[in-house]
C-alpha positions in Angstrom: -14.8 -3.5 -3.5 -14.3 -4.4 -7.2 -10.7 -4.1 -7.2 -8.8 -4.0 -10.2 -5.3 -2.7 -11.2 -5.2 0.9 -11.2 -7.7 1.6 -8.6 -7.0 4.3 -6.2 -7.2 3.1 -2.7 -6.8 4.3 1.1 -4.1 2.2 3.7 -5.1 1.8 7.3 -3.2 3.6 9.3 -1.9 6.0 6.8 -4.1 8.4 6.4 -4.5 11.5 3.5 -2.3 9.1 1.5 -3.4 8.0 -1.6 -2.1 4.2 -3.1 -3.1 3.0 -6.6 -2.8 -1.0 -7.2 -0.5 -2.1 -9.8 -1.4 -5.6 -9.6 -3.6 -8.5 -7.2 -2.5 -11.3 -6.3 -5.1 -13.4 -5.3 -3.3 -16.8 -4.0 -1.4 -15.0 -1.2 -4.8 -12.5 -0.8 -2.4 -9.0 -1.2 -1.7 -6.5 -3.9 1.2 -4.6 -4.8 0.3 -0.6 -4.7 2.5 2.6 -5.2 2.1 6.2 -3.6 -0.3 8.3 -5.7 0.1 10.6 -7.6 3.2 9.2 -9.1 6.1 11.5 -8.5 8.6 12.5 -11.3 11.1 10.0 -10.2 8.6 7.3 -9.7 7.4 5.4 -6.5 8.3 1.8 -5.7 5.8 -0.8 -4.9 5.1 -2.8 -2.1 3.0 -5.8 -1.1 0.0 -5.4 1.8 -2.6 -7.4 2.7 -6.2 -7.0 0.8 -7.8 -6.4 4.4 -6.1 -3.1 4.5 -7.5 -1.2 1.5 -10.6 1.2 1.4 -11.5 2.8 -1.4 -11.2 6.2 -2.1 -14.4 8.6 -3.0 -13.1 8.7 -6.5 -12.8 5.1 -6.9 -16.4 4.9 -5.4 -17.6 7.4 -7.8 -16.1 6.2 -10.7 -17.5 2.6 -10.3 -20.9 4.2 -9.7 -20.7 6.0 -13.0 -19.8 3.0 -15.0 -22.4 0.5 -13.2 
């Protein structure tokens, strides 16, 4: 997964929720995401572990279409 701030990604075990990375940090192998889309008020974001994301289709497609 070519994962890169701003991607839209998938949790496991939350599903039909949509996350999009804010940033990656690759020494302690997480990223920081917020709920997507972005609400009026704004969504906090929180730390998980890279071995929890999937990709969503659009993320999928996207890359395709810029390969």
């Amino acid at each position: 997964m070519d994962l890169q701030p701003g991607t839209l990604v998938r949790l496991e075990g939350r599903q039909g929720a949509t996350y999009q990375v804010v940033s990656i940090d690759d020494y302690a192998d997480s990223c920081w995401v917020r709920r997507w889309p972005l609400p009026h008020q704004g969504s906090p974001a929180f730390s998980v572990p890279l071995h929890e994301l999937t990709e969503t289709v659009e993320a999928r497609a996207a890359a395709a279409a810029a390969a």
